[in-house]
DRENDREN-933471 format. One record per residue (C-alpha): x, y negated, z; residue in one letter. Coordinates in steps of 0.001 Angstrom, whole numbers, plus 524288, in hexadecimal, padded with zeros to 5 digits. Layout:
<sites>
XYZA...
</sites>
This chain:
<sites>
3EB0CD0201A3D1CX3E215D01F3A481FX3D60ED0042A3F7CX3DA0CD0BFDA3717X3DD8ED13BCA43FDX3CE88D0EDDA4870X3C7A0D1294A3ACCX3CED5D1F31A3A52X3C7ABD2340A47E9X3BBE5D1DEBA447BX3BAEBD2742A392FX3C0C2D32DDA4126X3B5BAD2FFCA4C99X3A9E5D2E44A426BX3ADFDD3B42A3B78X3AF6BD4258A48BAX3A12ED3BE4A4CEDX39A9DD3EBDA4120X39E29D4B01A4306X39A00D4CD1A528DX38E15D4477A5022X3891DD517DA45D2X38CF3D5B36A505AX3854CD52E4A59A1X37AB1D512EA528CX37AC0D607DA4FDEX37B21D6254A5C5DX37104D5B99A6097X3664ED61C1A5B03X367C6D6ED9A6283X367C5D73CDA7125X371F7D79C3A7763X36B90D8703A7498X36BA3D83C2A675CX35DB0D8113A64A2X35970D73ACA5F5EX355E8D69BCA6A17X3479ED63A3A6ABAX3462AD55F1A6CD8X33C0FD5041A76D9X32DB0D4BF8A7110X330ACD3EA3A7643X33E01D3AEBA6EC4X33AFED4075A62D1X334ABD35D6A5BF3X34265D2F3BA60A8X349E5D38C3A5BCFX34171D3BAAA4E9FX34472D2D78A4C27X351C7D2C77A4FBDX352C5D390EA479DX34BBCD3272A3AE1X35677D2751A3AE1X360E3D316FA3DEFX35DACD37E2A31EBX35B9AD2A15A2ADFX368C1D25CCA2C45X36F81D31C1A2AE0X366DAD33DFA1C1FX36C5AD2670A18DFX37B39D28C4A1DD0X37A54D3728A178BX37565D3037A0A8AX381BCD271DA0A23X38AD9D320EA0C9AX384D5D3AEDA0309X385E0D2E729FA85X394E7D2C369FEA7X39990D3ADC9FB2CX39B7ED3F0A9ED92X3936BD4DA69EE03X39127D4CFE9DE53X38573D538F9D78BX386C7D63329D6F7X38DB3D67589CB0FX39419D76819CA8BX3A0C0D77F09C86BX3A03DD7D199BAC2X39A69D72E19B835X3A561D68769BC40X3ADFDD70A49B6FCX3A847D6F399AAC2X3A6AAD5F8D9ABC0X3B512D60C59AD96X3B825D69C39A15BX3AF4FD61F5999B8X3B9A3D567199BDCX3C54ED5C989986CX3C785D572E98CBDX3C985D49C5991F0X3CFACD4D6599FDBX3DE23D4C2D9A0F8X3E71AD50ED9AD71X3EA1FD46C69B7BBX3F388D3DFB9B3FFX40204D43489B8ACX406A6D34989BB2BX4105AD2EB59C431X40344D29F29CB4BX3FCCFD35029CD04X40944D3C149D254X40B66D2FEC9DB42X3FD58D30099DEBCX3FE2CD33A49EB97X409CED295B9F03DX40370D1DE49E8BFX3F5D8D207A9F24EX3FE5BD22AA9FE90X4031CD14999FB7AX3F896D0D669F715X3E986D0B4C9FCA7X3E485D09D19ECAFX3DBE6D138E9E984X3DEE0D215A9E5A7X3DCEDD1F5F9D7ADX3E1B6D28F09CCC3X3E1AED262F9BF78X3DE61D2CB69B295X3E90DD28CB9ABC3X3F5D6D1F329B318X3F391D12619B029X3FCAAD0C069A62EX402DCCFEA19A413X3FA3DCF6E399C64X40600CEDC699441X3FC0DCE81298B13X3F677CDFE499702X40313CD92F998BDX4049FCD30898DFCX40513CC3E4991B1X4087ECC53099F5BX416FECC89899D68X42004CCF1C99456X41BF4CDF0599492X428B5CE2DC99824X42B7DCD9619A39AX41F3ACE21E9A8A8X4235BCEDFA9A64AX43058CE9709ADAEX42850CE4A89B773X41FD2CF1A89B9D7X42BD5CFAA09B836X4321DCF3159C335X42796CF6FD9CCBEX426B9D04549C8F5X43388D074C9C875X43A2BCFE5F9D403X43F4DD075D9DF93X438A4CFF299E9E3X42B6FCFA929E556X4269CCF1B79EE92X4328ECE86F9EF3AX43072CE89A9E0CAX421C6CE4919E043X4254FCD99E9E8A7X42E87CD4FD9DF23X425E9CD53D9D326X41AE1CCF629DB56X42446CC47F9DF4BX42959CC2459D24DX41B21CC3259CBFBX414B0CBA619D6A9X408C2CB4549CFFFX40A82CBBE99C269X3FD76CC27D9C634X3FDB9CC8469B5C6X40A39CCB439B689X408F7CD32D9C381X3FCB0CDAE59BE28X40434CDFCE9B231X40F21CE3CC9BB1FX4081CCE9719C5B8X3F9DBCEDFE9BEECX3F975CFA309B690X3ECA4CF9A59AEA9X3E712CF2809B9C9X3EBC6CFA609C35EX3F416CF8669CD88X3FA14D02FA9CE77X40719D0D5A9CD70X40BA7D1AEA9CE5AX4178CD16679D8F3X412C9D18D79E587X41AD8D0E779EA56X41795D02A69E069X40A85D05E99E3CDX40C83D03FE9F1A9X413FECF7779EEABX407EFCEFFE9E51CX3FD7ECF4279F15AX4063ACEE669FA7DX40B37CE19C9F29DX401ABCDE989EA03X3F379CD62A9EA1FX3E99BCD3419E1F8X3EADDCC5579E230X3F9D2CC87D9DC64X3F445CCE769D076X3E7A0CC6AC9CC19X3E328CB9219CD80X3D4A7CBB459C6FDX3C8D3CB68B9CE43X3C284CC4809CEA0X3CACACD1C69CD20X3C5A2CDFD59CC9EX3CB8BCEB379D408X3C952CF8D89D109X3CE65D02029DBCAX3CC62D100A9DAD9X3BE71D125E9D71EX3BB34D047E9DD24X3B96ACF7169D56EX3BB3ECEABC9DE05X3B827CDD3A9D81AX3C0D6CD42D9DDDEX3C06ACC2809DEEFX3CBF5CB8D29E2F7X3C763CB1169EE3EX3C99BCA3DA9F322X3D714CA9029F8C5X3DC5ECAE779ED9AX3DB4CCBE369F191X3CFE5CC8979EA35X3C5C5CCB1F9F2BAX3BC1ECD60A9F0B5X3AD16CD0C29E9BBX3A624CDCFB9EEB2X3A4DECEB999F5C2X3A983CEEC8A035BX3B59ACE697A023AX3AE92CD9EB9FC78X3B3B9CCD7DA01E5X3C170CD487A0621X3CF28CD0E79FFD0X3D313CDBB89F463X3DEDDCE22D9F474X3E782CE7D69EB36X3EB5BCF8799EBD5X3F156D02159E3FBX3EA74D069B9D77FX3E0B2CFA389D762X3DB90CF8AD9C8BAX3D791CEA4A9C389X3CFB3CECE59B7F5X3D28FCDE329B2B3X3E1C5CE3B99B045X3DE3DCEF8B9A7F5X3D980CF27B99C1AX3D407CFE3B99B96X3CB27D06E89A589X3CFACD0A5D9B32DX3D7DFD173D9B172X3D65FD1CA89BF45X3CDD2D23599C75CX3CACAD24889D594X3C5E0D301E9DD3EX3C37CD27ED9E9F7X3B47ED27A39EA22X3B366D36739E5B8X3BB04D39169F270X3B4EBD31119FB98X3A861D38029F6BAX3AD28D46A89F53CX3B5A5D47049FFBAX3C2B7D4EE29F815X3CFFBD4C7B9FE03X3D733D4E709F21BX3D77CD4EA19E34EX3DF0FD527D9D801X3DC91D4D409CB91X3DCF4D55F49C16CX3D7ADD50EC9B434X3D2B9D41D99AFEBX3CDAAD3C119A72AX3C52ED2D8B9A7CEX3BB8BD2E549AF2DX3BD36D3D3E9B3D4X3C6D9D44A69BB92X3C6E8D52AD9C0D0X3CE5CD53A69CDF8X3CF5CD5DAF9D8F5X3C83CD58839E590X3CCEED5EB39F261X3C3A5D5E8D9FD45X3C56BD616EA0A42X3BEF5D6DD8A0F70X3BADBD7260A1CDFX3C96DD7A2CA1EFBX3D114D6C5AA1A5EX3D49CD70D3A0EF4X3D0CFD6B049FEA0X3C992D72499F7F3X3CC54D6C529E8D8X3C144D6AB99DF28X3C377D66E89D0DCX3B98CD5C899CD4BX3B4D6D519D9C44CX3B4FFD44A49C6AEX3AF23D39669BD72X3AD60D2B5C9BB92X3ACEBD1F2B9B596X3B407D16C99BC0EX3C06FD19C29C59AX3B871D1F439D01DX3B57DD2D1A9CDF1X3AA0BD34D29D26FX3AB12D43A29D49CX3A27CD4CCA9C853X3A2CED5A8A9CE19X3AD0DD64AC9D336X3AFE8D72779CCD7X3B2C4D797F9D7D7X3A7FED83E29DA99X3AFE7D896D9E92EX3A77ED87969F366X3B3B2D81B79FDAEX3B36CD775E9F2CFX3A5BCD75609F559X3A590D7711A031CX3B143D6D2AA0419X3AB17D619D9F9A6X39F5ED6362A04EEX3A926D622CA0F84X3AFB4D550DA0A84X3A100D4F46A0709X39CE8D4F32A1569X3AB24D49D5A18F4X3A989D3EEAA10B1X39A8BD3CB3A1616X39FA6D3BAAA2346X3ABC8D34D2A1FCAX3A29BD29ACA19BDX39B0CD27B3A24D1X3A6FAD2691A2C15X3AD4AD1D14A2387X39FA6D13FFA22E5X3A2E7D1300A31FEX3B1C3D0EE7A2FAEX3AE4CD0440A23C0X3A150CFF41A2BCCX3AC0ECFDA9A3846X3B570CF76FA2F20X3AD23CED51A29EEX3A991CEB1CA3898X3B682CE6EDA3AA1X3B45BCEBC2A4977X3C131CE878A5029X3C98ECF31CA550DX3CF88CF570A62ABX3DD62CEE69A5EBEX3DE47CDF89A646CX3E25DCD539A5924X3ECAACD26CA6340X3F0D2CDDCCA6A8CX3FA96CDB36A773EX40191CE875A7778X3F742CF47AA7754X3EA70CEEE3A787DX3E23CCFC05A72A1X3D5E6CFC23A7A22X3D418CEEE2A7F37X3CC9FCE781A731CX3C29BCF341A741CX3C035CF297A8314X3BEA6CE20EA81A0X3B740CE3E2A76FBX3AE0FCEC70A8059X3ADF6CE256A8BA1X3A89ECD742A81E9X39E38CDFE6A7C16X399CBCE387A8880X3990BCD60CA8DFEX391ADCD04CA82F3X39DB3CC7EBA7E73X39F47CC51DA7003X3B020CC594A704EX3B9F8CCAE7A7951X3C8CECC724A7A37X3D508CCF7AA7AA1X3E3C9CC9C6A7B30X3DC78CBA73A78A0X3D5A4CBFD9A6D74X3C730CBFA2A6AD1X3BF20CCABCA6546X3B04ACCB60A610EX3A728CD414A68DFX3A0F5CD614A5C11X3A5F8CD503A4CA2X39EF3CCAADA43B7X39521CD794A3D79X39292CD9F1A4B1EX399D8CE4A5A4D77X
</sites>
């Protein structure tokens, strides 16, 4: 709790500096009266250079953001409009299903990602052939959906199916997914459930949201990551987690996750679908807090979907879109700080072994040490490093 308390003021200080360090700047390149101020002859092949890597590194930080946010090629509103009408043949409303109406529950109690689907995934009964009788599954699955209290329930099944790794994958999987449209089952498989409960295999593959993870059983018995920013860490389990191996057919959701994190919208409603292409309602925030809702396209191949064009032709729309681009540029300069400090695994100002309330005192023997060149200092008979292993 104290690192999330930490991170959440890290991000709140780096916006709010970001933000003083432009007025600064601004205002440092005019006089009080207004008029710009001349530097003397002597510092200004200093200051030219200073200036040239200035501008470097702020070319090469601007490139990454611009590379980051999700401002798509022009195209007019009439014309997305008539991209959209062009598909309406194949489009079909959003799904009405005890899912989507539960949609916002089954995220307040889970950490999966926010995944929506095409179509609801279905019971695949042809896969269980040879693992047990089909009805003793059905019984099974029934049970789980329907039992008042679901996690006492889970833990029964899990107890009675100990080991029966097939067996629990027919019960628990639908088309590969784990997944379910009661808010509180869901809750109950995140909470009670591992990986190493369900498979046994050497190597596993994860698809999560718009994300593929290739997974390996080490030495100990758990999955372990083989690659990307969690490589080397244990894997876990959540909500709506899809393993390809346990389905037959293609992947029937989709995920709107990196669209956001690149446009910036607070909301969407999804409107129409079909494979590979859904029309939603994105609500961005403009400058007076409110959404201002666009109808768009978004398409892809895979889960993850990218964002076409939007129809909208208002100029608030446009003037809000604009508004959440630069909030997601800062925001992802902000958040390279927080993953970079992470990874750093810099130690917070909360002793291991606190007597009583001890806030303060790690940070001002931490300062001592540093300043007399020692490499550790001590608090309560416990020994800290000066400096973390990266040098930190």
């Amino acid at each position: 709790m104290n690192q999330l308390r930490a991170l959440r003021l890290i991000a709140l200080f780096g916006t709010a500096l970001l933000g003083f360090g432009c007025e600064q700047r601004e205002g440092a390149r005019h006089s009080a009266g207004g008029e710009a101020a001349a530097p003397s002859a002597g510092a200004v092949p200093t200051q030219q250079a200073q200036v040239a890597r200035s501008q470097g590194a702020s070319s090469e930080t601007m490139a990454k953001d611009r590379a980051e946010t999700g401002k798509p090629d022009a195209v007019s509103a009439a014309a997305c409009q008539q991209r959209i009408q062009a598909l309406s043949g194949k489009l079909q409303p959003a799904p009405n299903s005890a899912f989507a109406r539960n949609r916002a529950q089954l995220l307040m109690r889970t950490s999966g990602a926010p995944s929506a689907f095409y179509r609801e995934p279905r019971a695949d009964e042809s896969r269980w052939k040879g693992i047990a009788k089909v009805e003793v599954i059905r019984a099974y699955r029934k049970h789980l959906e329907t039992a008042r209290w679901s996690e006492p329930a889970l833990k029964g099944l899990l107890s009675r199916l100990e080991g029966a790794r097939p067996l629990l994958r027919a019960v628990l999987l639908t088309e590969g997914y784990l997944y379910s449209s009661n808010p509180e089952l869901a809750r109950a498989l995140e909470r009670n459930l591992t990986l190493e409960m369900l498979f046994d295999a050497p190597q596993l593959a994860l698809e999560r949201g718009g994300e593929r993870f290739e997974l390996a059983r080490n030495p100990a018995g758990h999955y372990e990551h083989q690659g990307g920013a969690f490589k080397g860490q244990d894997a876990k389990l959540l909500f709506l987690d899809r393993f390809p191996t346990e389905a037959t057919g293609a992947a029937s959701h989709f995920d709107l996750s990196s669209a956001q994190q690149k446009l910036g919208f607070e909301a969407a409603r999804i409107l129409e679908t079909t494979p590979g292409h859904v029309v939603a309602e994105l609500g961005y925030r403009n400058a007076s807090g409110e959404l201002a809702w666009e109808k768009s396209l978004l398409e892809s191949e895979g889960p993850a979907l990218d964002f076409v064009c939007g129809t909208s032709e208002q100029s608030e729309t446009t003037a809000a879109r604009e508004l959440a681009l630069r909030r997601v540029a800062v925001w992802n300069r902000v958040e390279r700080v927080i993953l970079r400090q992470i990874a750093e695994e810099l130690p917070f100002d909360e002793p291991d072994n606190e007597w009583g309330q001890q806030d303060g005192y790690l940070r001002q023997r931490w300062s001592d040490a540093y300043l007399s060149g020692e490499e550790r200092y001590d608090l309560n008979f416990h020994y800290y490093p000066v400096f973390t292993a990266s040098g930190a």
